[in-house]
DSSP file (Angstrom, degrees, kcal/mol; ACC not computed):
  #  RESIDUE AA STRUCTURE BP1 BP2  ACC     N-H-->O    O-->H-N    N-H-->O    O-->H-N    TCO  KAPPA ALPHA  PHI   PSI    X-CA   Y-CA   Z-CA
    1    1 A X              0   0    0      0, 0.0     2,-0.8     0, 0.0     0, 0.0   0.000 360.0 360.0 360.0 151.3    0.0    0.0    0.0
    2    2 A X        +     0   0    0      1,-0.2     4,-0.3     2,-0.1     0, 0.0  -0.801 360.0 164.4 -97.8  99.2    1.0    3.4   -1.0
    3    3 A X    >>  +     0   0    0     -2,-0.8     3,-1.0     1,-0.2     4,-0.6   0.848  63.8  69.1-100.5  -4.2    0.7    5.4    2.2
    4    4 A X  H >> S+     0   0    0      1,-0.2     4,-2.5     2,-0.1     3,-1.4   0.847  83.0  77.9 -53.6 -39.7    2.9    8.6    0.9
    5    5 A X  H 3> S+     0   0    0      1,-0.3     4,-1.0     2,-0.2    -1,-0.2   0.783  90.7  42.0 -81.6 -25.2    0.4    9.6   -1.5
    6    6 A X  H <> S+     0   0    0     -3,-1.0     4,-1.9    -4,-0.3    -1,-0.3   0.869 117.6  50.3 -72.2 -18.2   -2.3   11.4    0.5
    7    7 A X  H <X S+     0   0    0     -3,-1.4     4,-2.7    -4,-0.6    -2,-0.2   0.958 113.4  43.5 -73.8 -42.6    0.4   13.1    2.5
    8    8 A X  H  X S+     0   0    0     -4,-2.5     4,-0.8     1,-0.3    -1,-0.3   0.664 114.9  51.9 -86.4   0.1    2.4   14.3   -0.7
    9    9 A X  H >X S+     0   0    0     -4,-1.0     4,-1.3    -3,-0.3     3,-1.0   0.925 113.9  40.7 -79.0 -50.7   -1.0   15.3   -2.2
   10   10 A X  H >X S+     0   0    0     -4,-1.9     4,-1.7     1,-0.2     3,-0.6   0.929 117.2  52.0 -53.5 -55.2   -2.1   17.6    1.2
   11   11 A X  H 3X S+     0   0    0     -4,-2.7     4,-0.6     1,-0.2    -1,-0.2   0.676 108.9  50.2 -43.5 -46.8    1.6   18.7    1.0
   12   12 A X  H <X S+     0   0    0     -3,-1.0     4,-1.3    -4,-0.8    -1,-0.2   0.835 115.4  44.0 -54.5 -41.0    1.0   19.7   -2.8
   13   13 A X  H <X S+     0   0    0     -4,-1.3     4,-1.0    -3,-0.6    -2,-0.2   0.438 108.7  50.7-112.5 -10.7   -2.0   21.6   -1.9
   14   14 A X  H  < S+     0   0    0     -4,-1.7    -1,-0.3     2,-0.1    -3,-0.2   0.547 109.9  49.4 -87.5  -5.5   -1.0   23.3    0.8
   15   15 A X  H  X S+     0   0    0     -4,-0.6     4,-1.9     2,-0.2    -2,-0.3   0.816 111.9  53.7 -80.7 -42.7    2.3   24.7   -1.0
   16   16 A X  H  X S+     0   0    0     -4,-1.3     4,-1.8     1,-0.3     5,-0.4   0.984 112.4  42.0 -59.7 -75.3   -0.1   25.8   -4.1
   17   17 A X  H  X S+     0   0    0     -4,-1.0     4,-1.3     2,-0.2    -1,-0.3   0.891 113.5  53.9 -53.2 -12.4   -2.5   27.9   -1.5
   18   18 A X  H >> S+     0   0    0      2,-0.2     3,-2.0     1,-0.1     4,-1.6   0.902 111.6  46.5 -68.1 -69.5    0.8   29.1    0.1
   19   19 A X  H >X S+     0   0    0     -4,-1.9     4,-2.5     1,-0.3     3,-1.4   0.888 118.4  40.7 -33.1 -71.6    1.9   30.3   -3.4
   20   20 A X  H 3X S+     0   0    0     -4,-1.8     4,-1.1     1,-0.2    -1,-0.3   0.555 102.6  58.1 -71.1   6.9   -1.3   31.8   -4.1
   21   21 A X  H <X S+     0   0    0     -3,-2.0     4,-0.9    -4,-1.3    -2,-0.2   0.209 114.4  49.2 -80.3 -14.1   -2.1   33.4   -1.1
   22   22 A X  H <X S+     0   0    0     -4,-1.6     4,-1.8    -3,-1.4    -2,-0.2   0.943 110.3  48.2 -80.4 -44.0    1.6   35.1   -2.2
   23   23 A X  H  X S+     0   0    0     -4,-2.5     4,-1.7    -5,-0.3     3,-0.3   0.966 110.7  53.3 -33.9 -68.8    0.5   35.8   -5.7
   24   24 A X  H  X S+     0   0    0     -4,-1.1     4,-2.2     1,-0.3     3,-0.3   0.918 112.8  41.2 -57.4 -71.8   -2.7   37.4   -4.1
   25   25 A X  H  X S+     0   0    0     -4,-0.9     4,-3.0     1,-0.2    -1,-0.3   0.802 112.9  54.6 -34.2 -50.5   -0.5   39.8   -1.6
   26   26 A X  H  X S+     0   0    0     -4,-1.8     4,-3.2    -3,-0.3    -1,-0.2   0.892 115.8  39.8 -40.2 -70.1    2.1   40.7   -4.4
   27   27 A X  H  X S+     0   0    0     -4,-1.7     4,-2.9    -3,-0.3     5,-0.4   0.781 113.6  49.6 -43.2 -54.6   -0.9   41.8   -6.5
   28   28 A X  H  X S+     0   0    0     -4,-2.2     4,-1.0     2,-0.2    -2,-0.3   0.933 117.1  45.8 -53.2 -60.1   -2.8   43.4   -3.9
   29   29 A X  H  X S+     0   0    0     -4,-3.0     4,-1.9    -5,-0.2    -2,-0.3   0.905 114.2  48.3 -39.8 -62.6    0.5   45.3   -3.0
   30   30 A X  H  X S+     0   0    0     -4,-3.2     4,-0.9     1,-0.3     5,-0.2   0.896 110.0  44.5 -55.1 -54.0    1.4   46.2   -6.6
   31   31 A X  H  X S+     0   0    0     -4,-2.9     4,-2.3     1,-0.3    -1,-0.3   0.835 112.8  58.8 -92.2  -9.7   -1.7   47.6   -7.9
   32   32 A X  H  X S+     0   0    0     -4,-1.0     4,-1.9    -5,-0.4    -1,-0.3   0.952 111.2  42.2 -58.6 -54.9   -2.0   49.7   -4.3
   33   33 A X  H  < S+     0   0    0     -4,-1.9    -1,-0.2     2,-0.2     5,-0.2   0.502 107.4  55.5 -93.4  15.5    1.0   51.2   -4.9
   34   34 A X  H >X S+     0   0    0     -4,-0.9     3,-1.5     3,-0.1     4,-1.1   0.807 107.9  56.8 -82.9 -23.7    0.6   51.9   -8.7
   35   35 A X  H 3X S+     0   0    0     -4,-2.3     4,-1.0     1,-0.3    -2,-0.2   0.976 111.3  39.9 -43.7 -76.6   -2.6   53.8   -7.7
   36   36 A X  H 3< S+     0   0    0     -4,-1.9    -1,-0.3    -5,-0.2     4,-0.2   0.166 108.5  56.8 -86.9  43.7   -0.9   55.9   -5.5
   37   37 A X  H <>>S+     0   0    0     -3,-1.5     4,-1.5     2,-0.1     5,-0.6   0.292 108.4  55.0 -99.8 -83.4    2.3   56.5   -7.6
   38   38 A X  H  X5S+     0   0    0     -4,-1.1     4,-1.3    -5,-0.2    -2,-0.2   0.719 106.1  49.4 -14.4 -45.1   -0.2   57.7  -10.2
   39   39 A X  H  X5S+     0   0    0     -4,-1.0     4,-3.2     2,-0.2     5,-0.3   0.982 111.9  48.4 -56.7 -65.2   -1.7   60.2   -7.7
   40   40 A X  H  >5S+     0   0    0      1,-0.3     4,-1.8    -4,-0.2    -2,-0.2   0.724 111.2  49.7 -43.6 -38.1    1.7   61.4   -6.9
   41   41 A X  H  X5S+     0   0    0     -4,-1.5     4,-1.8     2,-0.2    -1,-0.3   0.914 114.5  43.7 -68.2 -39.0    2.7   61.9  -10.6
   42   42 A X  H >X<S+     0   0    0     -4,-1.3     4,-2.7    -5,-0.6     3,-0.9   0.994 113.3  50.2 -59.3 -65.6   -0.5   63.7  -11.4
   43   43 A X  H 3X S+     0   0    0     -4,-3.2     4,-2.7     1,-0.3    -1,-0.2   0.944 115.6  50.1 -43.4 -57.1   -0.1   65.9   -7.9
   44   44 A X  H 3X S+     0   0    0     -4,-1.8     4,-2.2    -5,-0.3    -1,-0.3   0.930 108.3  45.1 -57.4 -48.4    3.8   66.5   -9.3
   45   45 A X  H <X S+     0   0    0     -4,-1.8     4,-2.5    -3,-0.9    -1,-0.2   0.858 116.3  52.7 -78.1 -37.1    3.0   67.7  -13.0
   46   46 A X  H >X S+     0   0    0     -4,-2.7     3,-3.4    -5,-0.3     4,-0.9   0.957 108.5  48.1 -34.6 -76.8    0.2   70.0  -11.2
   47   47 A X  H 3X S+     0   0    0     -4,-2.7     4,-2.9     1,-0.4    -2,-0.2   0.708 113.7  44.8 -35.8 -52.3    2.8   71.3   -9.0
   48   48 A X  H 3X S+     0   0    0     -4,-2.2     4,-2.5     2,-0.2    -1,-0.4   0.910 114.8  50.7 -61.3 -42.5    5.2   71.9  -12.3
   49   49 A X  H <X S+     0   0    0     -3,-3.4     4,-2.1    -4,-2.5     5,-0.5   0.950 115.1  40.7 -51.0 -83.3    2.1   73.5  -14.2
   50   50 A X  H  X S+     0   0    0     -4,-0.9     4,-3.1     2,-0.2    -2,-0.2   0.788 115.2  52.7 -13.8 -60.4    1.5   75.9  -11.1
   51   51 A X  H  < S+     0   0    0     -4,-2.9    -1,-0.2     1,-0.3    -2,-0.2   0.959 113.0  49.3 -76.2 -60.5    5.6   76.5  -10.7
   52   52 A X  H  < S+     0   0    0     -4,-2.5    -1,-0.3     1,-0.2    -2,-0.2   0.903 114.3  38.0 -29.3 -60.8    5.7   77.5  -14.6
   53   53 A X  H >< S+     0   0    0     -4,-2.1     3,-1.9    -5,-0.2    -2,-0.2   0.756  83.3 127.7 -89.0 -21.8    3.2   79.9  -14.8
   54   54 A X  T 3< S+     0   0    0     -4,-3.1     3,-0.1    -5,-0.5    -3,-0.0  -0.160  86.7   4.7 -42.1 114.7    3.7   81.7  -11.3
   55   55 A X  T 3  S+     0   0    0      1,-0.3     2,-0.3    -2,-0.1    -1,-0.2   0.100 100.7 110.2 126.2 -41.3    3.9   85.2  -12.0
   56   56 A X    <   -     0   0    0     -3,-1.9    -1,-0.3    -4,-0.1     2,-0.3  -0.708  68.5-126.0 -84.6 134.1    3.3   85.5  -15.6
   57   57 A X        +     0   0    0     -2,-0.3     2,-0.2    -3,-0.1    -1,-0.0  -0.532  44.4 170.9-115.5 129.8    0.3   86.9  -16.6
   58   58 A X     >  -     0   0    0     -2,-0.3     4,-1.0    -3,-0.0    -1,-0.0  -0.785  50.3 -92.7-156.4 163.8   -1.5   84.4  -18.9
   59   59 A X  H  > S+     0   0    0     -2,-0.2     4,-1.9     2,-0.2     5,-0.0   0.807 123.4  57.1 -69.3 -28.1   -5.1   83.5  -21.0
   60   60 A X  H  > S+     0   0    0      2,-0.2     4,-0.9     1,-0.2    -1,-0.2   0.920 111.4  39.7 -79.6 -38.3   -6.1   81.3  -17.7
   61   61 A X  H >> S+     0   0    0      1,-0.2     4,-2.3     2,-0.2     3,-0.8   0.930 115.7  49.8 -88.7 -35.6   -5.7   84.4  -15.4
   62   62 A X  H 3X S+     0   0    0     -4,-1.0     4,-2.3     2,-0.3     5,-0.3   0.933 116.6  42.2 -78.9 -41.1   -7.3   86.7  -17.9
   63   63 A X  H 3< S+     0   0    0     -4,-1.9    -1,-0.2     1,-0.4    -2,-0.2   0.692 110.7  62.9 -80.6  -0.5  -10.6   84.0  -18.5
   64   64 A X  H << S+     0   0    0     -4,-0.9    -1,-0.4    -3,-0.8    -2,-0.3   0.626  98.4  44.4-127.4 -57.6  -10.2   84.0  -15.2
   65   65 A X  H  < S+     0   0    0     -4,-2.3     4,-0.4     1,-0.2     3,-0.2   0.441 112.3  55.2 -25.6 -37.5  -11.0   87.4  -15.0
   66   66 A X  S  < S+     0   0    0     -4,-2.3    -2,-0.2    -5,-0.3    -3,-0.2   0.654 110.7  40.5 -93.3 -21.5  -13.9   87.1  -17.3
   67   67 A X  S    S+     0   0    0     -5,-0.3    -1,-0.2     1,-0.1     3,-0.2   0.398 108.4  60.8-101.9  12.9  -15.6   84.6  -15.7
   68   68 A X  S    S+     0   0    0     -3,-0.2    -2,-0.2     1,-0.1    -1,-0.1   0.485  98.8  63.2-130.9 -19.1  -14.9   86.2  -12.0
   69   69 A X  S    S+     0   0    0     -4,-0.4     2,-0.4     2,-0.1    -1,-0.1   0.476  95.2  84.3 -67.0 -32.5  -16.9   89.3  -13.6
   70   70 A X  S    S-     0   0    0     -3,-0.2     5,-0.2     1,-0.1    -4,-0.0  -0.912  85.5-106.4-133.7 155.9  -20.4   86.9  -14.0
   71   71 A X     >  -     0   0    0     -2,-0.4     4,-2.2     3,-0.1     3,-0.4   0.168  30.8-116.9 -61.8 164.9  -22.9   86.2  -11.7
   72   72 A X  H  > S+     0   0    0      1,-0.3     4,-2.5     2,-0.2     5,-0.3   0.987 114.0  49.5 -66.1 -57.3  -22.9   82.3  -10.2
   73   73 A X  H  > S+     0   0    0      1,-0.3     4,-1.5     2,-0.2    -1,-0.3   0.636 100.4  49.3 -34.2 -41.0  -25.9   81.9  -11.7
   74   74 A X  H  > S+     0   0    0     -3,-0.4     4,-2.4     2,-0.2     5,-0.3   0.762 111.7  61.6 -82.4 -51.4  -25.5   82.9  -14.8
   75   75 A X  H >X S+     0   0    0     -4,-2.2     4,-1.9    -5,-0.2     3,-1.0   0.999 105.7  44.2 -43.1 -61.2  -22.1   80.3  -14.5
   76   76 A X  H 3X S+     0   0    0     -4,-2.5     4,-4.2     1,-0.2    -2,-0.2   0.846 112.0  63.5 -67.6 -15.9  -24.1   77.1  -13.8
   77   77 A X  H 3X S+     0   0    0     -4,-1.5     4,-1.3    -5,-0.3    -1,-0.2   0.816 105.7  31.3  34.1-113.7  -26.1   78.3  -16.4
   78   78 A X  H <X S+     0   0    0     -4,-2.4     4,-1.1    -3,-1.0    -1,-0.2   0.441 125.7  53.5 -84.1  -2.3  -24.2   78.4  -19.4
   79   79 A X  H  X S+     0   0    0     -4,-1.9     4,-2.6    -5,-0.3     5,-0.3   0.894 112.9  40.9 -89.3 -50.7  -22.3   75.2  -17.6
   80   80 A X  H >X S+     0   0    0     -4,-4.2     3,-2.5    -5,-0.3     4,-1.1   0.879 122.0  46.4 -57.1 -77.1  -25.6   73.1  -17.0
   81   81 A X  H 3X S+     0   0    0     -4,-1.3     4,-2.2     1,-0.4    -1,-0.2   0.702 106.7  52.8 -16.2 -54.9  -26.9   74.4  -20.8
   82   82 A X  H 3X S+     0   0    0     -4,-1.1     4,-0.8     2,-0.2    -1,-0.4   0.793 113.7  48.4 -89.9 -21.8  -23.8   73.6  -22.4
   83   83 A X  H XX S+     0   0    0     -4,-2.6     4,-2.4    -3,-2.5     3,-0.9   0.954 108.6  55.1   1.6 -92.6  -24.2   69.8  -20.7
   84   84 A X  H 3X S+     0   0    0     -4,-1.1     4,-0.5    -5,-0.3    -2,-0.2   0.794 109.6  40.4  -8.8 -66.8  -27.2   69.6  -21.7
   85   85 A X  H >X S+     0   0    0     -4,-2.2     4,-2.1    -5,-0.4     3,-0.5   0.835 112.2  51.8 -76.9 -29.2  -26.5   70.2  -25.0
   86   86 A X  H <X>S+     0   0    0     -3,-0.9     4,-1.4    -4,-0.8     5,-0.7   0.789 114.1  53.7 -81.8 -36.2  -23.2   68.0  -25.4
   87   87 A X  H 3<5S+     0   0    0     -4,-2.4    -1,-0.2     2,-0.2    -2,-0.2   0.722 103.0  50.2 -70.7 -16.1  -25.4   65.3  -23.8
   88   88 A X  H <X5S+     0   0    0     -3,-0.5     4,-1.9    -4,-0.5    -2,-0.3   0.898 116.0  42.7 -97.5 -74.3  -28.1   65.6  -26.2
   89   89 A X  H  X5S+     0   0    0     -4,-2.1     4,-0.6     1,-0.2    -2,-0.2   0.621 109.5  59.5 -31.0 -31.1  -25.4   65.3  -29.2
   90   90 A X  H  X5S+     0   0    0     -4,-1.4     4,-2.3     2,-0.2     3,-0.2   0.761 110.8  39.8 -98.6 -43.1  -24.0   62.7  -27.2
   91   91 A X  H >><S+     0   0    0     -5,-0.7     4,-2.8     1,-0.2     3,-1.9   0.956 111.5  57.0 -51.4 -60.0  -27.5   60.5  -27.3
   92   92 A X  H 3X S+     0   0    0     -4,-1.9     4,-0.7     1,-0.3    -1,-0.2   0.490 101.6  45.0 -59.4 -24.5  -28.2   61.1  -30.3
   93   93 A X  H 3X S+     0   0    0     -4,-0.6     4,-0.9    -3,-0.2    -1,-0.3   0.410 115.8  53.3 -59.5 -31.2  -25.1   59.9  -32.1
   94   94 A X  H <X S+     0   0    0     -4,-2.3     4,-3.5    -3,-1.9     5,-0.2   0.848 113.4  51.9 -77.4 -56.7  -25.5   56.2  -29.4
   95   95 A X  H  X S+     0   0    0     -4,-2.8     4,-1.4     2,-0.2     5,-0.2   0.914 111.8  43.2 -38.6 -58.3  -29.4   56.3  -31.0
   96   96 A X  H >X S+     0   0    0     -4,-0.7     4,-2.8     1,-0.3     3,-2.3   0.958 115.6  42.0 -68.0 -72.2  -28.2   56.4  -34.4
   97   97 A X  H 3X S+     0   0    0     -4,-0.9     4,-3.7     1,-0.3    -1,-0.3   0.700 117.6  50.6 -32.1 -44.1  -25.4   53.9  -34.4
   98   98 A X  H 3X S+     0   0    0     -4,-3.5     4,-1.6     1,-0.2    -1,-0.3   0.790 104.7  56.4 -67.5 -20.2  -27.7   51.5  -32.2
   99   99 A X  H <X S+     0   0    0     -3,-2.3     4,-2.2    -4,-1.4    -2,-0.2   0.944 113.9  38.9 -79.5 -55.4  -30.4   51.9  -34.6
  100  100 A X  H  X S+     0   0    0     -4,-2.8     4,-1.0    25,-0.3    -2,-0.2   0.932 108.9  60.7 -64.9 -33.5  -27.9   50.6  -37.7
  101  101 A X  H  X S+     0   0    0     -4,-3.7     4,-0.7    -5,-0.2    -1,-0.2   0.991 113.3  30.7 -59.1 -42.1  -26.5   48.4  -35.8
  102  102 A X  H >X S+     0   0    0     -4,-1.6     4,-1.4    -5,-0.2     3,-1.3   0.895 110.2  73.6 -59.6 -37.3  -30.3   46.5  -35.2
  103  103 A X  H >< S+     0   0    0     -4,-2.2     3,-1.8     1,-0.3     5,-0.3   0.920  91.6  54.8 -59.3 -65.0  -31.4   47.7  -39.0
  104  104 A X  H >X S+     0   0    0     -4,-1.0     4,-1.2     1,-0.2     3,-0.9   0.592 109.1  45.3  17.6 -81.6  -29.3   45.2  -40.4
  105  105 A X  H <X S+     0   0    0     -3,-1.3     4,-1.3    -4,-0.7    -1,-0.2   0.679 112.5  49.2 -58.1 -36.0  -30.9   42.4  -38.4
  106  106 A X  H << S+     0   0    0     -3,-1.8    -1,-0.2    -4,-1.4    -2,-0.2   0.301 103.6  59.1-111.0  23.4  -34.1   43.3  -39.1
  107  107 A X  H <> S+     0   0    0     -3,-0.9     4,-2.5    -4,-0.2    -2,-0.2   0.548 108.3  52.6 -77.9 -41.6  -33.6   43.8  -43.0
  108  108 A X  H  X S+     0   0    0     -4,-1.2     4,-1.0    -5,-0.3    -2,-0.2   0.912 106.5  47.8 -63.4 -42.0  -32.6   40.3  -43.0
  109  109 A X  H  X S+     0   0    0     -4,-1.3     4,-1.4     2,-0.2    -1,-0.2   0.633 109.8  52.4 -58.4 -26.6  -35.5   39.0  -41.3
  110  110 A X  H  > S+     0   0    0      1,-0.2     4,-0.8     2,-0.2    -1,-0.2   0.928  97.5  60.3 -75.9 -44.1  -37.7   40.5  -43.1
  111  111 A X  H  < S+     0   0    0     -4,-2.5    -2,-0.2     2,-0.3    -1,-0.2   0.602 105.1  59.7 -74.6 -13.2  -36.5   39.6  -46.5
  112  112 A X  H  < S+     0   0    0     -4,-1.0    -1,-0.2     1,-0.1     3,-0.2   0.941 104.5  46.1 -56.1 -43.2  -37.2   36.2  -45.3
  113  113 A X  H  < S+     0   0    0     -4,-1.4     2,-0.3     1,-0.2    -2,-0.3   0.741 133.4   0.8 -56.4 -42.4  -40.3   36.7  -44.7
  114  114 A X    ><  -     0   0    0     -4,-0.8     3,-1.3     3,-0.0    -1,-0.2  -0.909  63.2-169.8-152.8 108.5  -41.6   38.3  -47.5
  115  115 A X  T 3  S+     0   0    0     -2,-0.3    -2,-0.1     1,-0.2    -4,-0.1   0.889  90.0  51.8 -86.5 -21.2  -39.0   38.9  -50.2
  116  116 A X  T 3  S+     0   0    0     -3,-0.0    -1,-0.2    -5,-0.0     2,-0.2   0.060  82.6 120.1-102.8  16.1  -40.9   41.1  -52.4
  117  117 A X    <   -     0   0    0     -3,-1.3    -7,-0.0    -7,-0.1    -6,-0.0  -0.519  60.9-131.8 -76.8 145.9  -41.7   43.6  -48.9
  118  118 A X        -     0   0    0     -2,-0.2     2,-0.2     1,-0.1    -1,-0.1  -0.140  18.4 -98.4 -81.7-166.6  -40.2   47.4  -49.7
  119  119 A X        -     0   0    0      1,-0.1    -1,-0.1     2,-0.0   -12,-0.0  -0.645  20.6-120.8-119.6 179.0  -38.2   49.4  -47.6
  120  120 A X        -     0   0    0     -2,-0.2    -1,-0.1     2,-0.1     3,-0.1   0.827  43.7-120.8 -63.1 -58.7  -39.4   52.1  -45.5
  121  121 A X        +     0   0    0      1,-0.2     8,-0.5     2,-0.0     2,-0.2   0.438  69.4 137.4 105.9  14.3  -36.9   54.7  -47.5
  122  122 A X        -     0   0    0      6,-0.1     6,-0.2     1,-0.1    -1,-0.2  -0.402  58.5-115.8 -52.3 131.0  -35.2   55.4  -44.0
  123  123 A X    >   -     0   0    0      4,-1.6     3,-0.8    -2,-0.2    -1,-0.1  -0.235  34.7 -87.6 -78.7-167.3  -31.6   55.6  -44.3
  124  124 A X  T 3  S+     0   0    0      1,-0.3   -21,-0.2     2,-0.1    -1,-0.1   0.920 129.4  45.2 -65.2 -44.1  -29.1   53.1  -42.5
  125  125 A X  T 3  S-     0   0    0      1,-0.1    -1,-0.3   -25,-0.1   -25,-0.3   0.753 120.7-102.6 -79.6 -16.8  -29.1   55.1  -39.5
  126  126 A X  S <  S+     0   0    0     -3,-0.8    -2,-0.1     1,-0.2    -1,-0.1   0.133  82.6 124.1 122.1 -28.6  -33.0   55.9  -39.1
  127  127 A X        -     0   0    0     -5,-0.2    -4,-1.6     1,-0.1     2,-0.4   0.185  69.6 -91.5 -58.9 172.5  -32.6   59.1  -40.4
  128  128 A X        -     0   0    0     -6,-0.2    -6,-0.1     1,-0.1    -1,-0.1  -0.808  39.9-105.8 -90.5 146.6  -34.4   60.6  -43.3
  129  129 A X        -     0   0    0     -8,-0.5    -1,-0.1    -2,-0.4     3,-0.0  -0.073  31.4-132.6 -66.5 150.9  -33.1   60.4  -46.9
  130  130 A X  S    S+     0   0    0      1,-0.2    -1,-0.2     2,-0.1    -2,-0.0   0.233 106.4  57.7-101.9  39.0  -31.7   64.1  -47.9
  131  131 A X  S    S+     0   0    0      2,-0.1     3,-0.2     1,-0.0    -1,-0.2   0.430 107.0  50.2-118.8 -16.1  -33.3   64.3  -51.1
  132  132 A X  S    S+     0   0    0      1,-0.1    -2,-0.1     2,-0.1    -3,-0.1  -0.009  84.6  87.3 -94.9  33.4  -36.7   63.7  -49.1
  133  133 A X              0   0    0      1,-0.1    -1,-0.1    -5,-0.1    -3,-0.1   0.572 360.0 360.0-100.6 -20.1  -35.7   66.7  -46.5
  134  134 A X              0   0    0     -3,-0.2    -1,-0.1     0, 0.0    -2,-0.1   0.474 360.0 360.0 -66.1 360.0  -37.6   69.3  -49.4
């Protein structure tokens, strides 16, 4: 009878979890401190921005000036508005693209169904043709 072999299996299998329980720290360690190296570089290149421009008279101090001139209100404003609008652009461009992506699918399907059905006269995207915008 073989009695070594459960031992050297237990023996296997606790040297693996030792080994990955090492892995795991390493990793854990590693990506902890690349986070905060990353902070620190950022914080440092500020610090060099800042250390450059002290003194000098500049477009940031001057818009800086111009925005320090209107009312808070009047900032969030134009800040919410101009949001708004970039967000609205932003939709609308996801819309379109999801829309061609689906059209596709549901050109195909159709012409199974009925090959002799017509199209809509929509373009790929959903949009309307621009010779029918007159």
């Amino acid at each position: 009878m073989e009695s070594g072999l459960p031992s050297e299996k237990t023996k296997t299998e606790t040297e693996l979890r030792l080994s990955f329980k090492r892995t795991d720290a390493f990793v854990t360690v590693s990506k902890t401190l690349i986070q905060y190296a990353a902070v620190v570089v950022c914080m440092f290149f500020v610090y060099r921005c800042v250390a450059a421009l002290a003194g000098k008279e500049t477009l940031a101090s001057l818009g800086m000036t111009v925005l320090g001139n209107l009312k808070v209100s009047d900032g969030i404003c134009i800040v919410l508005t101009g949001g708004g609008v970039i967000y609205g652009l932003g939709e609308r461009s996801l819309r379109r693209r999801n829309i061609e992506r689906l059209a596709r699918h549901s050109r195909e399907l159709e012409k199974r169904l009925d090959a002799e059905r017509t199209t809509s006269g929509l373009t790929s995207k959903g949009t309307t043709r621009p010779e029918d915008k007159t």
